[in-house]
Structures are given as C-alpha cells and as structure tokens.
C-alpha positions, 0 to 999 in steps of 0.5 A, spaced: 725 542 377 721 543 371 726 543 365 727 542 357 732 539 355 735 544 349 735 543 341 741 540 338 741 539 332 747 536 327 747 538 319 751 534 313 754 528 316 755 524 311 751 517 310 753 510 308 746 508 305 744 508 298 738 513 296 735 513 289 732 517 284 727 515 279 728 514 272 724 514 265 721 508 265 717 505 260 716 512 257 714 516 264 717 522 265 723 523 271 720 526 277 725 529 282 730 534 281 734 537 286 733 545 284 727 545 283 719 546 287 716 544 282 719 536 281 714 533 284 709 535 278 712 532 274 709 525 272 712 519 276 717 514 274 718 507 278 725 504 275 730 507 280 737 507 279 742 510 284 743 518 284 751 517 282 749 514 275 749 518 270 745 516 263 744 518 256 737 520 254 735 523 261 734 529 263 738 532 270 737 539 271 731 543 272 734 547 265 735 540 261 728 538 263 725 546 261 729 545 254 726 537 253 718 540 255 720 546 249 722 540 244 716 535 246 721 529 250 718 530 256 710 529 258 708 532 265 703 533 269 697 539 265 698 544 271 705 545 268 704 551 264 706 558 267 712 564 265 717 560 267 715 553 264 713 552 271 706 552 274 706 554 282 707 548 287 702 548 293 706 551 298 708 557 293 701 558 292 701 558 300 706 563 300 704 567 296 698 568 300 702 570 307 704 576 309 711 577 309 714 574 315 719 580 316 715 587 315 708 585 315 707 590 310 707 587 304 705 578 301 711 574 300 713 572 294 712 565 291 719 563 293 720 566 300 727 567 303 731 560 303 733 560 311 739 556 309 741 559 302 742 554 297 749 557 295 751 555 301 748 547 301 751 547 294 758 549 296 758 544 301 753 539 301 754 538 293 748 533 290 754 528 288 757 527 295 750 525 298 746 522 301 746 525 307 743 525 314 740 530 317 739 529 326 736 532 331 736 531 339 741 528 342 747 524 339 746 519 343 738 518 342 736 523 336 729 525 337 729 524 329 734 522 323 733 524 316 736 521 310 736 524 303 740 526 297 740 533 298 738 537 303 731 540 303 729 546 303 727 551 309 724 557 306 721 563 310 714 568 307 717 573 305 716 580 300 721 581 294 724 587 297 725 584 304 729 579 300 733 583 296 735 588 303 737 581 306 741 580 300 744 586 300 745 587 307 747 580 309 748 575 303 752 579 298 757 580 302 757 576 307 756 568 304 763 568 302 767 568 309 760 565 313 761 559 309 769 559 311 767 560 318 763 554 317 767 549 314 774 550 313 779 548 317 783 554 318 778 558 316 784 565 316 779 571 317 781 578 318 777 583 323 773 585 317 772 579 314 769 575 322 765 581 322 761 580 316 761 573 317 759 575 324 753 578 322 751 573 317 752 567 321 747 571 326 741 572 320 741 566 318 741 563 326 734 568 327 731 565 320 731 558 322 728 560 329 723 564 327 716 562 328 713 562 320 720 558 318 718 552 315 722 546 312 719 541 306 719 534 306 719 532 313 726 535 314 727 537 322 725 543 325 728 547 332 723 549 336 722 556 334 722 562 338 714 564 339 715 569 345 721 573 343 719 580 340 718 581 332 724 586 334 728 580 334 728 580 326 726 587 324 733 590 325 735 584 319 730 589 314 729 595 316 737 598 316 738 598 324 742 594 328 741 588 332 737 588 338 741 589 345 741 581 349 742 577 343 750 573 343 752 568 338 758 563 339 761 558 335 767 552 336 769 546 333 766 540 331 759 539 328 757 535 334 763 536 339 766 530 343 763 532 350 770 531 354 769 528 362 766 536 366 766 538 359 759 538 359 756 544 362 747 546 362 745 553 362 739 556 366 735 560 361 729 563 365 722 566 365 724 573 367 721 579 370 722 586 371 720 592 370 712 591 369 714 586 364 716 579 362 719 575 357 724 568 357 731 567 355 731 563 349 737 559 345 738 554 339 744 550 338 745 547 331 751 542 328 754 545 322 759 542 316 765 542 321 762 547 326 758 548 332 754 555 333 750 557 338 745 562 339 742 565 345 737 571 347 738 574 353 736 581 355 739 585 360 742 579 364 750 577 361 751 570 360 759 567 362 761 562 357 767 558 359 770 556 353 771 563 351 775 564 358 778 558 356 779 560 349 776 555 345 771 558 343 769 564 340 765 570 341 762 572 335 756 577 337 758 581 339 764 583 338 768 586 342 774 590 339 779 589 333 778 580 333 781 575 327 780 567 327 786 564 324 784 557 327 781 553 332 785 551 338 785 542 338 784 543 345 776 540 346 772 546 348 767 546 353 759 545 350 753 548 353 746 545 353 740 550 354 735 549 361 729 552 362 723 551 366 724 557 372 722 564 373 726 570 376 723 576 379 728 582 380 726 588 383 725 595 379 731 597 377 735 592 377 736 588 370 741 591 366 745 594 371 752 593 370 754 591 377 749 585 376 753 578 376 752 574 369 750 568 368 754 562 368 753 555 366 751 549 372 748 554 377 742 557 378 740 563 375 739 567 382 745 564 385 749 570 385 743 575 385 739 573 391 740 580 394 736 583 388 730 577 387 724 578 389 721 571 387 724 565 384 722 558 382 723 552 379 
C-alpha cells in the first residue's frame, strides 16, 4: 500500500537547555528582540548572557530600543530609518509585493496576518518562561526539533482589510475563550462560548495549512494543503459561512499517551465523482495542553471513535446546544492520517445520506463497494 504517514506536530513544550541572547559588548548595540521583525537590523553583539538576566543600561523592548535610537544610545545598522523608527526587513519588503493570500484583490500589507496571533503565544508561551522546543513528526522519532526563546512567527500575505475582517469575525471575539479551550485545564465554556472558540479554533487551523503560510527562522511547517479549493479560506473574508466536509476535533493532552488499541489510521483518499476529483486532507497539531485535529473531507462522513466514546470533542461542526466543562481522565483514542489510495463512485453517489462514514483502520471502500466503480491502493 502506497501511504504517507500524516503530520503531527507538537508546540510548547518546555526545554531544559539554556538559549542566549546577546548583549551590548564593547559598545555594540543588542541585537534580537523578540517583538520586533526588524531586530536583525540592529548591529551584532557578541557577549552572550542567558535570556533570564536582567541588566542595567540594556535596552529590552522594541519601545526602549525606539526611545534610545531617539536619544543616540543606540548605534544601528543606516537602513533604519523609516515611519515608525523601523525600516522594512526583507521579507516585509517581499510580502509587501504579494497578492493577498485570501482574496487576491488586493497586495499584502507588510506584516501579514499572524497565523498563530501573537497575543496568544504571548499569553501562553510568555518570553520569560522559555525556552521552548518545538517538534514535528513523531514523538518517538521527530522529523525536526526547534529549540528558541520564544516562538517565531508564522505569518500569512495578507491585505489590511482582509486582516481587519479576521480580526473582527474571528480574533475579536473569539481569542479569549480559544486560549481557555487550548490551555486550561477545566476550560468551563458555555454553548456560546464553544462556538466562538469553535470557530476560531477552525481559522486559525486553515491558516497554518494554507499554501502561502510560512514560518521565520526555520520554525516547522506542516504540509499545506495545495489541492483543496480557495473556497476552503475564502469563507474566512468574505461573510459566508464554512464550506460543506471540513470537521475539527480537539482532545486532551499536546501529545496524547497512545494506550495499547488506542491508536487508530484513518484512510483519506483521492476521490472521484461526478466528473470531478479532489483529495481528503487532515492536519493534526499539539498545542499547550490540547491536541486538535482537522480534516477535509467532502460528501463522505467520517466516524471518530473518541467521539462515540466521549473523550473527545467535536468542535466543527457543531451539533445542537453543547458546552465543555472538563476533559474526561479516561485516555482517548488518537487518529493518524493515511493517504495514498483512490476511490471512484458511481454518479450520484457521494453525499447521499445512506452512504456509511468512514471509520478509522479500514479501508475507505469496506463498507461502499456496491457503490465504487474503482479503487486502488
């Protein structure tokens, strides 16, 4: 069987080893800070001291390196001049020449949209609790580990309008409860506030495995999602609801402990239909203390055990009034994602309600055979 192991990725966890700054040495200027795009156009520093320490005479915000430019403490590099006491680094420059990711009306702004807000990492990932390692693949054999003081960014070209309707629509009022959702250990929403959280939880999720997301300083990427269609991310602009097939799941634990038959593969296949063709798709990331999944998966139902079970909640979509309280202790089952095979329905077929969901550790066609005209794997 021709199969890809799905991507799993784990953010936050936090790492004995000591990661340093770099101070003012022999009257150079300090040279990374962590709010600011624009650090590494400050002038190199070699003396390093742990990111803990705190010193006199030392700038440590982007706002006390602004005030110091303005009072001539500071010498920088000459391309630091601009409105706001910043020049553009490259990849703002860059940005600025892309078409907005999300409508294609429109040229990004310099900054973007941060995929993953940085109020968020702020509020859980706070500068002076790092550093933090950052895996992806595997726990048992990680593909890659990131080691940094604070988390990178991952930024996505997109207009200022565009960014303000996901700020409006999503952020706004929705950041509050995703972060309880994401790192609380009764996170107590209601109805209302699951919703919310739902929603945002479901942007933010789409972001990271859009094709023109993309991640500074090296930091991990999943595999983006190149095939699905731009109505997949258009509905987050333009006031329309989600698209029909796209379900999200979230359980306890950032890397769940796999108990013995707890670990489960679900197929997702090539499908065609209908004089048309598109693949399933799913992404699955680690996140403070929760794990959330996402799957694409029009006109074919998908069976989640853990739902059944209890242990893990359905967060898209939604199904009548719902709240979270807590998490269950009992461990929940984790679902991996497989692709690699193709299945052909007859016309008229997908999408049909007596047509049986798929279910993890079989194969896409077990239960539809009487409705397949090819499969292959």
């Amino acid at each position: 069987m021709a199969s890809t192991r799905g991507v799993d990725a784990v953010l936050g966890a936090p790492h004995p080893a000591s990661i340093y700054w770099r101070a003012p040495s022999a009257g150079r200027a300090l040279s990374i800070f962590p709010d600011s795009e624009t650090a590494t156009t400050v002038a190199r520093t070699t003396a390093p001291w742990t990111s803990r320490c705190t010193r006199s005479g030392t700038p440590r915000s982007v706002g006390s390196c602004r005030r110091w430019l303005a009072r001539g403490r500071l010498r920088v590099a000459p391309l630091l001049q601009e409105s706001h006491g910043m020049a553009r680094t490259r990849n703002q420059e860059m940005r600025a020449k892309t078409p907005c990711a999300l409508c294609g009306e429109r040229l990004s702004s310099p900054d973007g949209e941060h995929v993953l807000p940085q109020g968020l990492l702020r509020a859980l990932f706070p500068q002076e609790s790092g550093p933090f390692t950052t895996t992806w693949g595997p726990k048992e054999a990680p593909h890659r580990t990131l080691i940094a003081s604070t988390f990178q960014r991952v930024k996505l070209p997109c207009c200022e309008p565009c960014n303000k309707e996901l700020n409006r629509r999503f952020e706004n009022p929705g950041s509050g409860t995703g972060r309880r959702l994401l790192s609380e250990l009764e996170p107590c929403l209601s109805g209302d506030e699951l919703k919310t959280a739902a929603i945002w939880l479901l942007k933010t999720w789409l972001l990271l495995v859009h094709p023109k997301t993309s991640a500074n300083d090296g930091l991990p990427q999943p595999k983006a999602w190149d095939s699905a269609p731009p109505s997949v991310w258009t509905w987050l602009v333009d006031g329309s609801d989600p698209p029909e097939g796209l379900t999200l799941w979230v359980q306890d634990g950032a890397h769940p402990v796999v108990a013995p038959g707890q670990e489960h593969h679900l197929f997702l296949p090539l499908i065609r239909a209908d004089g048309r063709e598109w693949q399933f798709l799913g992404f699955a990331l680690g996140f403070a203390r929760r794990y959330v999944s996402l799957v694409y998966h029009p006109g074919w139902a998908i069976e989640h055990p853990g739902v059944a079970a209890g242990t893990v909640k359905q967060l898209w979509p939604l199904t009548g009034a719902s709240s979270l309280i807590a998490f269950p202790d009992t461990p929940a089952p984790v679902v991996r994602f497989v692709g690699g095979s193709v299945v052909e329905f007859q016309d008229g077929i997908l999408g049909r309600r007596e047509l049986p969901p798929m279910v993890p550790d079989e194969l896409p066609d077990h239960r539809v055979r009487q409705w397949v005209r090819y499969m292959s794997i």
